[in-house]
N, CA, C and O atoms as CSV, one atom per row, in Angstrom:
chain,resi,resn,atom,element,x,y,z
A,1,UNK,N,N,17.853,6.164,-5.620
A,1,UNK,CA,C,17.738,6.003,-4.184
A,1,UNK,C,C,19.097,5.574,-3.639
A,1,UNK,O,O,19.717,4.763,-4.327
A,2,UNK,N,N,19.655,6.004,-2.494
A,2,UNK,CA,C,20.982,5.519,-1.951
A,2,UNK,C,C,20.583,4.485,-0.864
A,2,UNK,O,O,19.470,4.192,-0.428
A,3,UNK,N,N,21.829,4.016,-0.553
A,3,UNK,CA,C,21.632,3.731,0.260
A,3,UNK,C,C,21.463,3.865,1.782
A,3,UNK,O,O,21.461,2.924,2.576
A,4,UNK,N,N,21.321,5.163,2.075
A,4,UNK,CA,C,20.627,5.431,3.011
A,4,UNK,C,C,19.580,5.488,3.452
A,4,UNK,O,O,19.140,5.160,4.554
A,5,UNK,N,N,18.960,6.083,2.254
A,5,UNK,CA,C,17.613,6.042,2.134
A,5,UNK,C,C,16.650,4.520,2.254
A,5,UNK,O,O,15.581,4.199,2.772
A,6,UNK,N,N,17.631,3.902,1.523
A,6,UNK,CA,C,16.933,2.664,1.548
A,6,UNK,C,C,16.798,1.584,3.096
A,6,UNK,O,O,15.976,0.710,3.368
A,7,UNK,N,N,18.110,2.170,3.962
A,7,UNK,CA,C,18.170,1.650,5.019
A,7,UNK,C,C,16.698,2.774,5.888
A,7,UNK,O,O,15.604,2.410,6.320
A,8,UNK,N,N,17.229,3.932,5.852
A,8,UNK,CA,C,15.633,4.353,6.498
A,8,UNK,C,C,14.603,4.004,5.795
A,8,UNK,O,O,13.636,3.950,6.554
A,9,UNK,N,N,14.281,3.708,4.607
A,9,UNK,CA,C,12.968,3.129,4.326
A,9,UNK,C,C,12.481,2.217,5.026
A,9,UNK,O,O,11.327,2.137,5.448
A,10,UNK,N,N,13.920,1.025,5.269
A,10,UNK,CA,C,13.639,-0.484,5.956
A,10,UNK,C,C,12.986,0.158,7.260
A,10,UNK,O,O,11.812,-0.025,7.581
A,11,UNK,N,N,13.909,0.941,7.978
A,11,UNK,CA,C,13.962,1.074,9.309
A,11,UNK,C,C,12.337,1.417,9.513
A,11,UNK,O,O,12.083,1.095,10.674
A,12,UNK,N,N,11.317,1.855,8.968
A,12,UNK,CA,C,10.364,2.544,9.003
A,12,UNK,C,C,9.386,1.913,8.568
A,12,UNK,O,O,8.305,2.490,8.453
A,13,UNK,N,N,9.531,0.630,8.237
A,13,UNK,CA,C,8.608,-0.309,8.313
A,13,UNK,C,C,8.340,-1.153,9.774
A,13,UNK,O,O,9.010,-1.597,10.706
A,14,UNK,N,N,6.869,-1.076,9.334
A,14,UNK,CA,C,6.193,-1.466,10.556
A,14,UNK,C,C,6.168,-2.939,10.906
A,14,UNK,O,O,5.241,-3.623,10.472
A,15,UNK,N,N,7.384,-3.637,11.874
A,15,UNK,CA,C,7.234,-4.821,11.710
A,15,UNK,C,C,6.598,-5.516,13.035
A,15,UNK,O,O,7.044,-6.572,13.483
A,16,UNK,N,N,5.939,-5.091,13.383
A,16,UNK,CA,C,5.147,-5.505,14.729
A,16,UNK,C,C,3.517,-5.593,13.660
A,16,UNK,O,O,2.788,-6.579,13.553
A,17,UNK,N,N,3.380,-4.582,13.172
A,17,UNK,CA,C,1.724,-5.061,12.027
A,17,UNK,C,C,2.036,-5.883,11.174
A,17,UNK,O,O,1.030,-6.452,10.751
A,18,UNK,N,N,3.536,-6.441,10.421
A,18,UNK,CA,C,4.015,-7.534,9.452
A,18,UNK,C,C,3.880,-8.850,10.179
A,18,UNK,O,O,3.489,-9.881,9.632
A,19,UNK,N,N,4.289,-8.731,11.665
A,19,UNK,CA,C,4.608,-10.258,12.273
A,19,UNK,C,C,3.168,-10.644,12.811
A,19,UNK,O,O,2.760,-11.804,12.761
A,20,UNK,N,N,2.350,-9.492,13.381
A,20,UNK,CA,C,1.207,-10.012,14.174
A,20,UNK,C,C,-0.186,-9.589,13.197
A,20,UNK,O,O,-1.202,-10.283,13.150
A,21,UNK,N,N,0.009,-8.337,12.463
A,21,UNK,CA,C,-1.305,-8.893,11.432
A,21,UNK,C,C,-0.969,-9.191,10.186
A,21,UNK,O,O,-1.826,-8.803,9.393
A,22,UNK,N,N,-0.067,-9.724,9.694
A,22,UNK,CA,C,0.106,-10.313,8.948
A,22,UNK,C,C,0.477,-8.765,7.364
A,22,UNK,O,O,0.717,-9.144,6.217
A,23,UNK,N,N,0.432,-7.287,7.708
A,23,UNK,CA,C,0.248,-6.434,7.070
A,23,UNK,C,C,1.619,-6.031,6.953
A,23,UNK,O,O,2.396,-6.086,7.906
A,24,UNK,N,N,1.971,-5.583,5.680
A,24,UNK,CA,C,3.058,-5.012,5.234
A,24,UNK,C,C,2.693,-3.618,4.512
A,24,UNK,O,O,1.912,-3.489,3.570
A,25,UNK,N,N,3.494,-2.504,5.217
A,25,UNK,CA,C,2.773,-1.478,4.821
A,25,UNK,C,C,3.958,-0.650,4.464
A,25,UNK,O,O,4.928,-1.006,5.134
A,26,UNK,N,N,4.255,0.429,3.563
A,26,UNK,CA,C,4.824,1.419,2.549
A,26,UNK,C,C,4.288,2.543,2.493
A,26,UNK,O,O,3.225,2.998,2.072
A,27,UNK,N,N,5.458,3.038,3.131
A,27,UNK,CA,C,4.939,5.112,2.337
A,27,UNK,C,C,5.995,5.525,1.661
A,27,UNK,O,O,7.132,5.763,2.067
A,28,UNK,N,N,5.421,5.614,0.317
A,28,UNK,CA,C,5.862,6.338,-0.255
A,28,UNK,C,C,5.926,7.725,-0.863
A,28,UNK,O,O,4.922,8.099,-1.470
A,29,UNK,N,N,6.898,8.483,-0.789
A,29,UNK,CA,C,6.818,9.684,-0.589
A,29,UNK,C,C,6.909,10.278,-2.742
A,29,UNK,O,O,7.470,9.963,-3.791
A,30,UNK,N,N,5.927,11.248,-2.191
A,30,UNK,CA,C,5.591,11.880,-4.391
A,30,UNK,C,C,6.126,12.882,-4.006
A,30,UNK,O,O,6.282,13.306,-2.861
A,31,UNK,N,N,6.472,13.354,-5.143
A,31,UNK,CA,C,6.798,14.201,-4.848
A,31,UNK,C,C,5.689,15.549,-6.251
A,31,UNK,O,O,5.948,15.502,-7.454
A,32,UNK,N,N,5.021,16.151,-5.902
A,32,UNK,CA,C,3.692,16.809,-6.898
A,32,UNK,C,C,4.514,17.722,-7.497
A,32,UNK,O,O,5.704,18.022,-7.398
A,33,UNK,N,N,3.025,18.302,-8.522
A,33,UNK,CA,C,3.610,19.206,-9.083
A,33,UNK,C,C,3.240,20.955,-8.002
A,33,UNK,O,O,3.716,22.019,-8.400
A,34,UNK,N,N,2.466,20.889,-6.857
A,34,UNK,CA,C,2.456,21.654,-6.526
A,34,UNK,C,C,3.166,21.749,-4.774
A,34,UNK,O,O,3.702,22.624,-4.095
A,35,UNK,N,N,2.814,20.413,-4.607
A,35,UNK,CA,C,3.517,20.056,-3.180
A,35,UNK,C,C,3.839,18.405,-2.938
A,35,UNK,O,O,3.380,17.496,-3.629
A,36,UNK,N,N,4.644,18.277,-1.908
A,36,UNK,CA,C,4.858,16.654,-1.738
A,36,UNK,C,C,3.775,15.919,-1.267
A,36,UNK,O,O,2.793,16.544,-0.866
A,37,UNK,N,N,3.778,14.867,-1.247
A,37,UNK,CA,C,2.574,13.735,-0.469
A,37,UNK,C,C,3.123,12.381,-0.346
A,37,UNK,O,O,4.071,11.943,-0.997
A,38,UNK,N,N,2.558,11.860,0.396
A,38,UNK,CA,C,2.712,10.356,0.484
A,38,UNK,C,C,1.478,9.275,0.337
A,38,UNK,O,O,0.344,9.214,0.812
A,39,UNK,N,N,2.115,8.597,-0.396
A,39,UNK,CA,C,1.109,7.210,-0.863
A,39,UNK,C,C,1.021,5.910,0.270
A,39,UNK,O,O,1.895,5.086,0.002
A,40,UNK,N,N,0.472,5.647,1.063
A,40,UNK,CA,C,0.277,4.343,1.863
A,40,UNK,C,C,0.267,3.588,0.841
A,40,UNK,O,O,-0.104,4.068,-0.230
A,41,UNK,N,N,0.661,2.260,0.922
A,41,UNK,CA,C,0.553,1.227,0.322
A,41,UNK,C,C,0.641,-0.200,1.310
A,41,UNK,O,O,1.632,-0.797,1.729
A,42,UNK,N,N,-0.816,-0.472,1.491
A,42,UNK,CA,C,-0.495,-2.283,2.497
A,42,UNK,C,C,-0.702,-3.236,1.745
A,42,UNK,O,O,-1.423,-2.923,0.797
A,43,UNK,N,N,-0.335,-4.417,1.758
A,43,UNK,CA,C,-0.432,-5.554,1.430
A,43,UNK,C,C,-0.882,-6.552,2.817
A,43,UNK,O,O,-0.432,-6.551,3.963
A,44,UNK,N,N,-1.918,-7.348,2.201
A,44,UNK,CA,C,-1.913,-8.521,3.255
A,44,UNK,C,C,-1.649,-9.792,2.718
A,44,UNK,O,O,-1.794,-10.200,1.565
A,45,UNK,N,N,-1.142,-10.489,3.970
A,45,UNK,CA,C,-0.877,-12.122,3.627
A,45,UNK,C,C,0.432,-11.855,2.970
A,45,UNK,O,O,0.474,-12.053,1.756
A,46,UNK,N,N,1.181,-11.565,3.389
A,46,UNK,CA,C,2.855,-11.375,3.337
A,46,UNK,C,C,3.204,-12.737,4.026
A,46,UNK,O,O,3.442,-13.845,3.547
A,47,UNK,N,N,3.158,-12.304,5.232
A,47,UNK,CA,C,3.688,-14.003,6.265
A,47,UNK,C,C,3.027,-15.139,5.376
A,47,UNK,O,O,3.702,-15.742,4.542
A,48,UNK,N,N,1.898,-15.367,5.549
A,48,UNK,CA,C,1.347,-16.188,5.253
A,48,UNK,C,C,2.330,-17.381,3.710
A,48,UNK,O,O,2.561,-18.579,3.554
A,49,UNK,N,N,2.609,-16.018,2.887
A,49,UNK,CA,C,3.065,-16.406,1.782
A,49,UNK,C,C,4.989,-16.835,1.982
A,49,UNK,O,O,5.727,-17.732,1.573
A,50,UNK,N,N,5.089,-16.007,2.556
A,50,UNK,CA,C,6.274,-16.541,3.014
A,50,UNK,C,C,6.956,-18.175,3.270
A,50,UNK,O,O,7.925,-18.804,2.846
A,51,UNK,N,N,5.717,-18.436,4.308
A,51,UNK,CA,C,5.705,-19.778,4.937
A,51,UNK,C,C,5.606,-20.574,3.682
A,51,UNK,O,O,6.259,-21.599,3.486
A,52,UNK,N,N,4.916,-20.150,2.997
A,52,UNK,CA,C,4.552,-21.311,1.661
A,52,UNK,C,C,5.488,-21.088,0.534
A,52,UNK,O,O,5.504,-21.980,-0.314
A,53,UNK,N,N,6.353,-19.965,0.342
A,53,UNK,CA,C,7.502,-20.594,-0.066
A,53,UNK,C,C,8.710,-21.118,0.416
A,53,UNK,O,O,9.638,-21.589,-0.241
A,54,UNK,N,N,8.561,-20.938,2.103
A,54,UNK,CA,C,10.037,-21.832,2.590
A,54,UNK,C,C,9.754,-22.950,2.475
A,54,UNK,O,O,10.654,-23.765,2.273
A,55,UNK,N,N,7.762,-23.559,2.605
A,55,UNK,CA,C,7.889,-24.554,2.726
A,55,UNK,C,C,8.493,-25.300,1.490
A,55,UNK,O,O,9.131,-26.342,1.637
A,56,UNK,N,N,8.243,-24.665,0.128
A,56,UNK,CA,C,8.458,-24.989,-1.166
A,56,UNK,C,C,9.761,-24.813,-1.376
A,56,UNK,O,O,10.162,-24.944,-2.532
A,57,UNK,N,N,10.693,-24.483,-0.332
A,57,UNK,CA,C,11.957,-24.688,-0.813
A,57,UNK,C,C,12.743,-25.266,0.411
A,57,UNK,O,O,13.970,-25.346,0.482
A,58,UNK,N,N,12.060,-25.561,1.134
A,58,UNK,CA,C,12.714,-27.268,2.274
A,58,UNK,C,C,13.517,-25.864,3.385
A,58,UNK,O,O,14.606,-25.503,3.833
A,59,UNK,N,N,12.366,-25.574,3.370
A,59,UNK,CA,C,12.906,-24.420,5.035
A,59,UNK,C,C,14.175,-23.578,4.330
A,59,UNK,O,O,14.704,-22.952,5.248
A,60,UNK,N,N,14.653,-23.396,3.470
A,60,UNK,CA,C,15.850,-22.907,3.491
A,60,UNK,C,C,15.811,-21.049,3.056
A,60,UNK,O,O,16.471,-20.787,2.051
A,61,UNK,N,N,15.552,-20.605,3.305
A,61,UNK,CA,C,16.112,-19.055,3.930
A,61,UNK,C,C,16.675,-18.586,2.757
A,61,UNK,O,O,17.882,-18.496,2.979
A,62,UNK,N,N,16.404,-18.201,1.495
A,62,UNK,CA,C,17.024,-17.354,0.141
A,62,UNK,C,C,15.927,-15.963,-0.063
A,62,UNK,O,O,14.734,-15.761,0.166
A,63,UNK,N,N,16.826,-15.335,-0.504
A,63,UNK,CA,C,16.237,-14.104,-0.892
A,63,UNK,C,C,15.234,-14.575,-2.260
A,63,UNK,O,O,14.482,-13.720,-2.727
A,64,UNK,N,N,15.257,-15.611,-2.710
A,64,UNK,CA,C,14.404,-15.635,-3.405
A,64,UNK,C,C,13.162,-16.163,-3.024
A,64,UNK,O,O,12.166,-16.197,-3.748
A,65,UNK,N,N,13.241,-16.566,-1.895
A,65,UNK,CA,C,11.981,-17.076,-1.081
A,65,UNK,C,C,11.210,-15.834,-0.690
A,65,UNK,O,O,10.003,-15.755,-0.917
A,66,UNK,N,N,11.979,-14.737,-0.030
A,66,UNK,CA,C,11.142,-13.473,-0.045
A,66,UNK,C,C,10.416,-13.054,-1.121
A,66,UNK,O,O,9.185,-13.063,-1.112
A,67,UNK,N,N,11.096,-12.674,-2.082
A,67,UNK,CA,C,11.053,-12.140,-3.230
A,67,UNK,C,C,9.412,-12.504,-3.789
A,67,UNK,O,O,8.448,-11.744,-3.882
A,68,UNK,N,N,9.505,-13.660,-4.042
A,68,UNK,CA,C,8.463,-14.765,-4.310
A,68,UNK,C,C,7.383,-14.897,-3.516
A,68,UNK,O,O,6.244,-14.906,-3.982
A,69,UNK,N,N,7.598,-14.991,-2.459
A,69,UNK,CA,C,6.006,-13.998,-1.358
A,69,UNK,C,C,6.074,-13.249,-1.869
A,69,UNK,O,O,5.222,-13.352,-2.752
A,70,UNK,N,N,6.710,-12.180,-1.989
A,70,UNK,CA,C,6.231,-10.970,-1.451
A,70,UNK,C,C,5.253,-10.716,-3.083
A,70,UNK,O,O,4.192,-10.092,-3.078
A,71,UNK,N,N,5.972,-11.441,-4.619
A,71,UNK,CA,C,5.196,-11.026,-5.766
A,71,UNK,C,C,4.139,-11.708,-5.285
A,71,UNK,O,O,3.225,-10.884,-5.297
A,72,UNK,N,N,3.696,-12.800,-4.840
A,72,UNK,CA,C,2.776,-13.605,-4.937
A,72,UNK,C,C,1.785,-12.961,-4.251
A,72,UNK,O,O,0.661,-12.921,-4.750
A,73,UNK,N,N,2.054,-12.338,-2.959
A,73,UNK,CA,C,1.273,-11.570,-1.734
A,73,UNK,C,C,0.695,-10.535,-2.648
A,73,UNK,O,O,-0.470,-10.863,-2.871
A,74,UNK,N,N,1.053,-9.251,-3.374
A,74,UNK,CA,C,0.704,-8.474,-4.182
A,74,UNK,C,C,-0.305,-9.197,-4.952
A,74,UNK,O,O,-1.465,-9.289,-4.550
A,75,UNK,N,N,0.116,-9.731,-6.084
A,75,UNK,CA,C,-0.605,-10.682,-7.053
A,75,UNK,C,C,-1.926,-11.250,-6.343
A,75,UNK,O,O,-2.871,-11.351,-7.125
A,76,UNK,N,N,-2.119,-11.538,-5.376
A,76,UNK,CA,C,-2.795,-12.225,-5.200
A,76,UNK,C,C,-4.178,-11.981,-4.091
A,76,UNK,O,O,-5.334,-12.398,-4.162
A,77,UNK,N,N,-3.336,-10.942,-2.858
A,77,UNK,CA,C,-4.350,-10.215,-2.009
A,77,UNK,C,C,-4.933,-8.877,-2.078
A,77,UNK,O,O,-4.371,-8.459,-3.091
A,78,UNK,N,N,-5.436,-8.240,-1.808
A,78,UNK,CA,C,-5.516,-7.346,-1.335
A,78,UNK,C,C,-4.772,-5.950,-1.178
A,78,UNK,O,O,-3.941,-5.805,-0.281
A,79,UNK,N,N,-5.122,-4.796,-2.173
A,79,UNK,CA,C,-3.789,-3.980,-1.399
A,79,UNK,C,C,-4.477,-2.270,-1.407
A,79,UNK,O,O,-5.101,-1.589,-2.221
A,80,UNK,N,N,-4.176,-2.164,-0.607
A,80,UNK,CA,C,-4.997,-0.988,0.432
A,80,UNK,C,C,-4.624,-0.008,0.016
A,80,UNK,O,O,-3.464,-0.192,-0.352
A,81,UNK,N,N,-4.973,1.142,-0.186
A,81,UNK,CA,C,-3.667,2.297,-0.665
A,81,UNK,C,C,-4.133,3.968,-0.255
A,81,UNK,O,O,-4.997,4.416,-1.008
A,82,UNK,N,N,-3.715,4.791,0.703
A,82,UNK,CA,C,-4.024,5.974,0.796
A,82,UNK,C,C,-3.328,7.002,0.284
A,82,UNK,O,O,-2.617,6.700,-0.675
A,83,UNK,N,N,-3.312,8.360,0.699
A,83,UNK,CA,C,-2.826,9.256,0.235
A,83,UNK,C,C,-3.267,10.731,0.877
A,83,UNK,O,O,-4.411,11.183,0.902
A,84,UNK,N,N,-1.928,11.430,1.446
A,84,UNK,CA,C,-1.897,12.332,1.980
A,84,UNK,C,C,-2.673,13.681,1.019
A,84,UNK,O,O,-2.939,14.728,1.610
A,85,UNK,N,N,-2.912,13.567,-0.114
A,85,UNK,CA,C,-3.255,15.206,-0.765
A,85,UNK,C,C,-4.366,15.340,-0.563
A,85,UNK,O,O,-4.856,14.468,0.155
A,86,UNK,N,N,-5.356,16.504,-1.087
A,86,UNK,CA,C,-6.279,16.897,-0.782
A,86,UNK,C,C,-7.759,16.090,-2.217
A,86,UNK,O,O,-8.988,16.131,-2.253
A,87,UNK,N,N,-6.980,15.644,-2.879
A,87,UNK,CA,C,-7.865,14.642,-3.969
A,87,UNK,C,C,-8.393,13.405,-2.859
A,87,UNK,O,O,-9.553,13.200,-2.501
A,88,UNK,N,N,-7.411,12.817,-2.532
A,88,UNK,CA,C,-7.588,11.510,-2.073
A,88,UNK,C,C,-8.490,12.141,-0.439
A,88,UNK,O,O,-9.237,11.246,-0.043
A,89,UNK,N,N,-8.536,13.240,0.364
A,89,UNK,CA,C,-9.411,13.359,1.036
A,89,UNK,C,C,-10.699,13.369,1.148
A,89,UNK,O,O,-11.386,12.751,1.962
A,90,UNK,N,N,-11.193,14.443,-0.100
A,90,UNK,CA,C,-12.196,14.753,-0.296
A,90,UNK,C,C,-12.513,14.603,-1.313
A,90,UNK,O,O,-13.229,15.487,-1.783
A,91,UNK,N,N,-12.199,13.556,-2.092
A,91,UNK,CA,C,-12.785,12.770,-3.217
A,91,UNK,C,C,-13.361,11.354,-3.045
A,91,UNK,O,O,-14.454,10.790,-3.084
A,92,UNK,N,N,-11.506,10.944,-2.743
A,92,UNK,CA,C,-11.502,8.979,-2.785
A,92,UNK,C,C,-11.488,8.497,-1.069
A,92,UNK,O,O,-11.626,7.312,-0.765
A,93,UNK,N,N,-11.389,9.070,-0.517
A,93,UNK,CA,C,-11.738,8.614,0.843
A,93,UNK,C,C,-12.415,7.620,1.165
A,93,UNK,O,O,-12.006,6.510,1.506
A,94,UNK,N,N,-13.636,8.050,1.051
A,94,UNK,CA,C,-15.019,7.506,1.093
A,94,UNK,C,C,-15.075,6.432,0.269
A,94,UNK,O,O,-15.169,5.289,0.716
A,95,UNK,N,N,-15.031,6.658,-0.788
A,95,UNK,CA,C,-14.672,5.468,-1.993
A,95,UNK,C,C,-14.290,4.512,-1.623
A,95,UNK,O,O,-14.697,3.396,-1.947
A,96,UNK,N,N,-13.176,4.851,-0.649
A,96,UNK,CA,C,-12.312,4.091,-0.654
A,96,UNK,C,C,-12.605,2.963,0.773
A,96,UNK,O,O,-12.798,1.761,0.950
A,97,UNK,N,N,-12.548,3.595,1.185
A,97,UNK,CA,C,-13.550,2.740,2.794
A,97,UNK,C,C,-14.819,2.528,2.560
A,97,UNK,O,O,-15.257,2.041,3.602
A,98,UNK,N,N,-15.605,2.608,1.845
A,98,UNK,CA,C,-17.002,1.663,1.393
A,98,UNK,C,C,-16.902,0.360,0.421
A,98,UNK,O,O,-17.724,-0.500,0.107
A,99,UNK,N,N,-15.338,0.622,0.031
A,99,UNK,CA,C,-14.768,-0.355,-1.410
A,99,UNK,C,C,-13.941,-1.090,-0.521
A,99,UNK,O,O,-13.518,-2.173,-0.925
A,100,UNK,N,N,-13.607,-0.666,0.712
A,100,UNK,CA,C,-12.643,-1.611,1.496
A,100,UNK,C,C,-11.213,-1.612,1.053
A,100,UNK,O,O,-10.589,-2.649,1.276
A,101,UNK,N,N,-10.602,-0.643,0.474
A,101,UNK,CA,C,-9.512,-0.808,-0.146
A,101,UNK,C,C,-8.893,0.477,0.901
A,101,UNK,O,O,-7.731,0.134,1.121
A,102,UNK,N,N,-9.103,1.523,1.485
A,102,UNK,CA,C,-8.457,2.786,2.603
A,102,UNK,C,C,-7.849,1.981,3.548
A,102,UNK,O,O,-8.280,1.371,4.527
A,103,UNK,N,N,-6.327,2.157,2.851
A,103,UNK,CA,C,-5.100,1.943,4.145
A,103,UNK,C,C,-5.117,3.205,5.147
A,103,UNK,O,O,-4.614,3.090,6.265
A,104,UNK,N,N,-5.693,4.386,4.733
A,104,UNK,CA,C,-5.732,5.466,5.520
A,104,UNK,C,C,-6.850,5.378,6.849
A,104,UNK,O,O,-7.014,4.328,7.469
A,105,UNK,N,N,-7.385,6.309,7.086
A,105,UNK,CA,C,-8.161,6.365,8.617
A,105,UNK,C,C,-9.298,6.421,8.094
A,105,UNK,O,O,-9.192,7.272,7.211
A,106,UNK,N,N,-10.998,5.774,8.108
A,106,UNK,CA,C,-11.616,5.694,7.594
A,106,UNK,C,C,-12.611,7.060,7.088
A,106,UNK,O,O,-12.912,8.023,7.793
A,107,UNK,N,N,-12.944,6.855,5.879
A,107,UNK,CA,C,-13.532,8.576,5.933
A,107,UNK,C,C,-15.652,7.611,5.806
A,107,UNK,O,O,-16.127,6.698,5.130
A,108,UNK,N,N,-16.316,8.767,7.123
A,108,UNK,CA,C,-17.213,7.785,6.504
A,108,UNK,C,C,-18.667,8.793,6.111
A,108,UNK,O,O,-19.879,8.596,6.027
A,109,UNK,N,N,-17.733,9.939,5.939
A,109,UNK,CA,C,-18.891,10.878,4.965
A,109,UNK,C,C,-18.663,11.115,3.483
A,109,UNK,O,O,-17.543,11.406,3.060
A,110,UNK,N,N,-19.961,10.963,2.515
A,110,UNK,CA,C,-19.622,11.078,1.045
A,110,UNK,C,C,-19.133,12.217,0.972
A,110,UNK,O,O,-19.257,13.153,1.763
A,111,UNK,N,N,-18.499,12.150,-0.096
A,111,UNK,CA,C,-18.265,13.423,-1.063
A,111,UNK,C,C,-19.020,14.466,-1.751
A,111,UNK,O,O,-18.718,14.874,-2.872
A,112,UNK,N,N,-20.332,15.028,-0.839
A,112,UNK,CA,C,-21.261,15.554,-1.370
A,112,UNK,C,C,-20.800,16.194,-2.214
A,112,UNK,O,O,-20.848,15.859,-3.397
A,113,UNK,N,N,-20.206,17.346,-1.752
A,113,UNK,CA,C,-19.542,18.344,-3.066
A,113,UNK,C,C,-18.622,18.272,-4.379
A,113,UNK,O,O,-18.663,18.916,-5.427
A,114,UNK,N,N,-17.635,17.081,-3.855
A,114,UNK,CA,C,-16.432,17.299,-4.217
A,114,UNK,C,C,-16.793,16.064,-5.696
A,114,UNK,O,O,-16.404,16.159,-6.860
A,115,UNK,N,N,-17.329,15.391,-5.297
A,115,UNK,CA,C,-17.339,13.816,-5.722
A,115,UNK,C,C,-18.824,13.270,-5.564
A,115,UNK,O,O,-19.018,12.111,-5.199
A,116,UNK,N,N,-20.065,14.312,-5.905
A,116,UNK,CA,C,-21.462,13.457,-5.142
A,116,UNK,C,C,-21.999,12.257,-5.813
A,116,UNK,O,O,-22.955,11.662,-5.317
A,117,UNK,N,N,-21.344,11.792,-7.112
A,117,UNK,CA,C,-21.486,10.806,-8.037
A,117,UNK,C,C,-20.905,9.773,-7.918
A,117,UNK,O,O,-21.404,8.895,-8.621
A,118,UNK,N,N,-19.805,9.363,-7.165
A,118,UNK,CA,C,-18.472,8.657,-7.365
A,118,UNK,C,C,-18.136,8.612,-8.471
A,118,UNK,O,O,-18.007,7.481,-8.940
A,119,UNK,N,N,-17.824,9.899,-9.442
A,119,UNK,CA,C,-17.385,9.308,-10.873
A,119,UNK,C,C,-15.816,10.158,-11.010
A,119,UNK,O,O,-15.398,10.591,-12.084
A,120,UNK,N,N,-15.130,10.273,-9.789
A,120,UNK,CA,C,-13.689,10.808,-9.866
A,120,UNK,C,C,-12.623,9.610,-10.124
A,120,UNK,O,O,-11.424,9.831,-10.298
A,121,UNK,N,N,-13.200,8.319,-10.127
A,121,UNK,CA,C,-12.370,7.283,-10.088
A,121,UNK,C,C,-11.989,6.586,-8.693
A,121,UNK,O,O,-12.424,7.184,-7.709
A,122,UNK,N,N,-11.467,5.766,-8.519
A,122,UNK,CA,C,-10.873,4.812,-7.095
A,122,UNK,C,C,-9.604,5.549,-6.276
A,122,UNK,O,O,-9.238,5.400,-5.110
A,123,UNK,N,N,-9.173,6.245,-7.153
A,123,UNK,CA,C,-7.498,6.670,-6.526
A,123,UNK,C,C,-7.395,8.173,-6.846
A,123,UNK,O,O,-8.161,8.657,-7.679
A,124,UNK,N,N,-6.429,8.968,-6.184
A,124,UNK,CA,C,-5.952,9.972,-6.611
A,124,UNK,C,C,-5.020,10.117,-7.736
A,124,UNK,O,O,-5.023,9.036,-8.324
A,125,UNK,N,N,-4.285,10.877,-8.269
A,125,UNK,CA,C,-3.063,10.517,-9.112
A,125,UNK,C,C,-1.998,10.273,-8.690
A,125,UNK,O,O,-1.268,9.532,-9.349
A,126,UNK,N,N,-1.701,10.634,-7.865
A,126,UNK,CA,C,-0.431,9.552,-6.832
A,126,UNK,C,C,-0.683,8.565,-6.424
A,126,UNK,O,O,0.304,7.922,-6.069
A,127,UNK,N,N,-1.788,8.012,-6.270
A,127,UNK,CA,C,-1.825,6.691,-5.598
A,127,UNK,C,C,-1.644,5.422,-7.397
A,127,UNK,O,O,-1.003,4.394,-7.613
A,128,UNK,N,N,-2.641,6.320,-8.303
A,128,UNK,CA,C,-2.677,5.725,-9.517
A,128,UNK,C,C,-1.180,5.501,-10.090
A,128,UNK,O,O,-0.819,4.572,-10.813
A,129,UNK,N,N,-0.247,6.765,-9.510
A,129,UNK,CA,C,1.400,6.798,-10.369
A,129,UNK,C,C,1.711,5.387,-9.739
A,129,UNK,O,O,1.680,4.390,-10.461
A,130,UNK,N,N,2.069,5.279,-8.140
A,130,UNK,CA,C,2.486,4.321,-7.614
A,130,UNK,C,C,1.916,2.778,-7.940
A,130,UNK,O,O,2.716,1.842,-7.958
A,131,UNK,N,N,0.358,2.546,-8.219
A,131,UNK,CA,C,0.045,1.174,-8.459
A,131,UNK,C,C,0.570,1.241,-9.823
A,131,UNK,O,O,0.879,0.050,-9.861
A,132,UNK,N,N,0.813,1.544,-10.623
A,132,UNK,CA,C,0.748,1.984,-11.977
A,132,UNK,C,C,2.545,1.427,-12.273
A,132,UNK,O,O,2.937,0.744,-13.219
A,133,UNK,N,N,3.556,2.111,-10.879
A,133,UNK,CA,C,4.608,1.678,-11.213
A,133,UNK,C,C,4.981,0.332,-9.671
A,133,UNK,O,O,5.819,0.466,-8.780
A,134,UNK,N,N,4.133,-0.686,-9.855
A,134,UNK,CA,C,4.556,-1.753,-8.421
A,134,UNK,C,C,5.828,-2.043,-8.558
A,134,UNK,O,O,6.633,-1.919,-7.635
A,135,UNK,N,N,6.139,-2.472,-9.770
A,135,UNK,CA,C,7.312,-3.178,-10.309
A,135,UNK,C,C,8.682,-2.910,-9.799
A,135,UNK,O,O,9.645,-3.516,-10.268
């Protein structure tokens, strides 16, 4: 990744849903074996965690105070995850918004056809590559 990229990554985070709902959200872009897609990825209780490590380090402002939310926020809440391909539509959708875990737009019809069992799993394979690599 350059650094350009990495500055438009920043730039393209949503920091009006980070400051006021507390949500930190990521797209990341796959790239498939037949076409590209993107993975949503939110986290909640980012701020929250924040505060509790400046408080743990006497207000003072280090990148390791981020850092340290932000593992702890992962580790510890919630993390939402969608996906642009056609698996995660008409498979895990539904799944996924009855499980409460769809960072995407809610899907709120089953998968009669595709998935009438829920036995395709929680994620697509891009969403699985990305939790798979948080690190």
């Amino acid at each position: 990744m350059s650094a350009l990229d990495t500055i438009r990554n920043y730039n393209k985070l949503d920091m009006n849903s980070l400051f006021k709902a507390d949500l930190l959200n990521f797209i990341i872009p796959i790239k498939g074996e037949t076409n590209d897609y993107s993975v949503e990825v939110l986290f909640e209780g980012v701020c929250k965690k924040i505060r509790e490590e400046l408080k743990r380090n006497n207000f003072k402002l280090e990148y390791k105070v981020i850092y340290r939310a932000i593992i702890n926020a992962v580790n510890a809440g919630d993390i939402l995850v969608a996906c642009t391909c056609p698996d995660w539509k008409f498979r895990q959708a539904y799944q996924g918004t009855m499980g409460k875990y769809n960072a995407g737009k809610p899907e709120l019809r089953p998968a009669k056809i595709t998935n009438p069992n829920d036995t395709k799993g929680a994620g697509c394979k891009h969403v699985m590559n990305v939790l798979g690599n948080l690190d």
